[in-house]
N, C-alpha and C positions, 0 to 999 in steps of 0.2 A: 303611420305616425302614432307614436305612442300618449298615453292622457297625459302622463308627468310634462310630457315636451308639450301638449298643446296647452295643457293650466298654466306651466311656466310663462307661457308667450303673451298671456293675456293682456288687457291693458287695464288699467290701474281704474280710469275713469271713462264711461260708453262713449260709444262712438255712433251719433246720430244723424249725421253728416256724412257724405266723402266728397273731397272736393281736390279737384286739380288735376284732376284724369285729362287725358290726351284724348280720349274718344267719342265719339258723338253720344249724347245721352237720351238714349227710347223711351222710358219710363221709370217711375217709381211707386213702388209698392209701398204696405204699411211698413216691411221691413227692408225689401231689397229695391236694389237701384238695377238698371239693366241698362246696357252700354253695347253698340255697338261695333266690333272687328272685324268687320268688313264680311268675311266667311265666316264667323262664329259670334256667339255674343256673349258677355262676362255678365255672370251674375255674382252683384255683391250682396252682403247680408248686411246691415248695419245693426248695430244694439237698441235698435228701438222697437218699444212695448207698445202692444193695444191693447184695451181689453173695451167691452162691448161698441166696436169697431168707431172706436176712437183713439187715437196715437196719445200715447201720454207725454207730457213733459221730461221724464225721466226715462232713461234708459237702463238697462240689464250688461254690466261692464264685459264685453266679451261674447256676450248673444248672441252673434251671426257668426263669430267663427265655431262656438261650440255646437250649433244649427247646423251649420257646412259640412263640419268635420261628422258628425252625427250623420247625415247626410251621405257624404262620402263613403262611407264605413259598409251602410245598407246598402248602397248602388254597387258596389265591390262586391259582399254577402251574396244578392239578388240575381245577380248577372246569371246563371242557369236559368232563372224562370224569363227574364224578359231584359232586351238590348234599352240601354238610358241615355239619355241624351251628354255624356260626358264625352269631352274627347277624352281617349287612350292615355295619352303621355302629358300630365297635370303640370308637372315642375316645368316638361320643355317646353309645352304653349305659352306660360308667364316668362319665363326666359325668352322663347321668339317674340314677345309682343313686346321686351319692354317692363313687367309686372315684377319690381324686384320687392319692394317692399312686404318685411314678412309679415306684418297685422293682414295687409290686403291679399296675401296669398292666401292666409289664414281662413278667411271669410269668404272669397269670391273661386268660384268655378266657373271653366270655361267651355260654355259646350255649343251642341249645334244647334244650326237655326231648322224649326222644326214649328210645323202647322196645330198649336194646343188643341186640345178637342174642348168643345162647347158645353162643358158639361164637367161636375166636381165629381170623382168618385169615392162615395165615403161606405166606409165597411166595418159592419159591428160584433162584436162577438157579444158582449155583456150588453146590460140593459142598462143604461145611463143618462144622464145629460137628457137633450131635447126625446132622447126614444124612451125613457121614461115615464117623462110626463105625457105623452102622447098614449104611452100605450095605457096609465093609469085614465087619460078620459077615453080611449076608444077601445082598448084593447087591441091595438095593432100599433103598429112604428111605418110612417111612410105608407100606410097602406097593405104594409103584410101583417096577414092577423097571427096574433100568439096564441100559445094556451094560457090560459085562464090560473092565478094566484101565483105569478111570478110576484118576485118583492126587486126593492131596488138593487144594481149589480149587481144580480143572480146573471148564473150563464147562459148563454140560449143552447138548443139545442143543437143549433149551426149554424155560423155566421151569414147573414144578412146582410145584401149590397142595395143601398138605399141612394141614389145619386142624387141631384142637385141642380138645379141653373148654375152658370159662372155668370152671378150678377156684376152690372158694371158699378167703379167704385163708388164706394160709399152707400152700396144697397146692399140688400141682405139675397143668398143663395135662397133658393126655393124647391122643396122634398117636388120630384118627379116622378112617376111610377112608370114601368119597363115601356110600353109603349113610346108616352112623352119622349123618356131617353134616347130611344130609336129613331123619333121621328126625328129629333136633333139632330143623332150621328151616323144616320144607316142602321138597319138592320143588323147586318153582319160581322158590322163592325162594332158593333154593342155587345151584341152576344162574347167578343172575344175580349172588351175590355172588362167585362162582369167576370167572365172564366179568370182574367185576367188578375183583378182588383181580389176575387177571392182567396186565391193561391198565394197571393203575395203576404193578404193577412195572415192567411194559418203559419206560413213563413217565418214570419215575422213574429207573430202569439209565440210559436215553437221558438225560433231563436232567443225572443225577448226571456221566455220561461227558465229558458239555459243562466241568463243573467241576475233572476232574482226581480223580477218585473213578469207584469199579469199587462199584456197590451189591451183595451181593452172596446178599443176603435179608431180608424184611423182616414185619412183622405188621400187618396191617389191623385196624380192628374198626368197624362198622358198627353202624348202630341203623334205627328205623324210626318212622312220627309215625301220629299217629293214621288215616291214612287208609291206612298199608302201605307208603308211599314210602320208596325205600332214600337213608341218609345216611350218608357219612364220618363217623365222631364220633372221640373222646379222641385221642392225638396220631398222628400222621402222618410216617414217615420220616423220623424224627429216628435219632440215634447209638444210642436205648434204645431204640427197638424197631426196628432195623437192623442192620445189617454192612454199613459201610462201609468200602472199602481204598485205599490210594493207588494210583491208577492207576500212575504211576510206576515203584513197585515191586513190583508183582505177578507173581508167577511162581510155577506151578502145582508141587506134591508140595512145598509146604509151607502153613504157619497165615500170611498174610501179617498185613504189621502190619495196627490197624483205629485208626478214630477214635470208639472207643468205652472202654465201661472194662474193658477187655482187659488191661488194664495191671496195674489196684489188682487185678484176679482171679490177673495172676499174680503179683503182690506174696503176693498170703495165699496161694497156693498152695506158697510159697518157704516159709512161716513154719512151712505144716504145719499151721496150723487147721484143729478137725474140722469148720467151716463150721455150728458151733451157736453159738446166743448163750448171751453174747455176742459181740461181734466184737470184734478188736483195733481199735486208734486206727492213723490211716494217719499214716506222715512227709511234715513239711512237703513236700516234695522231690514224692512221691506225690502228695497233693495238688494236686502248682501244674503237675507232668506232666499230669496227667487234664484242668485244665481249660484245656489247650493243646491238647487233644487237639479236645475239643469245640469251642474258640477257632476251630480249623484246618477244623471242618465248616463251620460258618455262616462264615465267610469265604472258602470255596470257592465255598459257592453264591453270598451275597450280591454276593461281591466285596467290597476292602479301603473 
């Protein structure tokens, strides 16, 4: 699917809701809704924002299908390094189930049902975000020590796999170091989603670089099927579980811009909110900023 057909398809005002589905409903996320099909389950994306893990009022018009499609793109790209939890044939499973609606094909994917692993995997190339401040009081990220008078978003010498707890909701993930991880998920099975989680970065850094984009950290999360086989599952190198920068503008001892919602965080950060809910309502202005922002990822990769 080409950008011109998915920006056209968009919807005019977000969609923070879905409501009318035929299928039993499992959960909801900050963004996506998951629904059960009996052998497979649909993951919808809806257009709604968080930022300091609080859902706002407002939503981003088109979010979850530009997320999906984003999504989609990577899983197709990846597939050499490692099998994802998508079925095969996209259009026929919405077709056999019933799913004709194009916003909702737009944003939802249908894949397998598959055993998540207990554990976030996030993977850094640059020095940024939570691994800056960390390594400016300790001199290390997570527990891996650096050398000495990096500045901010400088690059490391090699990317850095730093996992996480998959805290339940409304808590925050917690930095684990190789051990912890292991004793989570096996041994073995650690060691191959780290081999794992790294490859997909450089992947990804290299592809993103082809587009005019510096990736600059990103999160994995993986599942497994009933025989242990390791899968990519829920989304993939999109702008919400990335850091993406313009290539362009990049230059290191500062936060460079991102094509994520970097933007609406420092919007509420202006405002002074103590980042409880509620949340403020965002300006139109804010708004129609953010989803140019995300406008501007999937049309780096896809092209216009």
């Amino acid at each position: 699917m080409t950008f011109a057909t998915i920006a056209a398809a968009l919807p005019k005002s977000a969609v923070t809701t879905i409501d009318g589905l035929p299928f039993p409903h499992l959960a909801s996320g900050k963004v996506r809704e998951i629904y059960d099909l009996g052998d497979a389950l649909l993951l919808t994306a809806t257009d709604r924002l968080s930022a300091f893990d609080v859902i706002l009022p407002d939503g981003i018009p088109g979010k979850g299908a530009i997320l999906t499609q984003i999504s989609n793109w990577w899983f197709a790209q990846s597939i050499g390094l490692i099998q994802n939890h998508l079925l095969p044939d996209q259009v026929g499973e919405f077709a056999r189930r019933g799913i004709t609606n194009p916003d909702l094909q737009l944003r939802s994917m249908i894949v397998r049902k598959l055993k998540p692993l207990a554990i976030e995997c996030v993977t850094r190339g640059y020095l940024i975000g939570s691994g800056w401040s960390s390594y400016q009081k300790t001199g290390a990220v997570c527990g891996i020590p650096l050398p000495a008078g990096l500045r901010q978003a400088d690059r490391l010498a090699a990317p850095i796999f730093t996992p996480t707890t998959k805290a339940p909701k409304g808590q925050h993930d917690e930095p684990i170091n190789d051990a912890q991880a292991a004793a989570i998920i096996g041994a073995a099975l650690y060691e191959k989603v780290k081999t794992t989680s790294l490859a997909l970065y450089q992947f990804g850094h290299d592809r993103a670089k082809q587009a005019g984009m510096i990736l600059a950290d990103t999160k994995f999360e993986f599942g497994t099927d009933a025989a242990g086989a390791l899968f990519l599952i829920d989304e993939v190198l999109t702008p919400d579980s990335s850091r993406y920068w313009p290539a362009a503008e990049y230059r290191p001892d500062c936060s460079p811009p991102s094509y994520d919602k970097q933007f609406v965080r420092d919007h509420l950060i202006a405002l002074r909110w103590d980042q409880q809910p509620p949340a403020p309502r965002l300006p139109a202005e804010v708004i129609a900023r953010t989803q140019e922002k995300y406008l501007a990822a999937l049309r780096n990769l896809l092209g216009p």
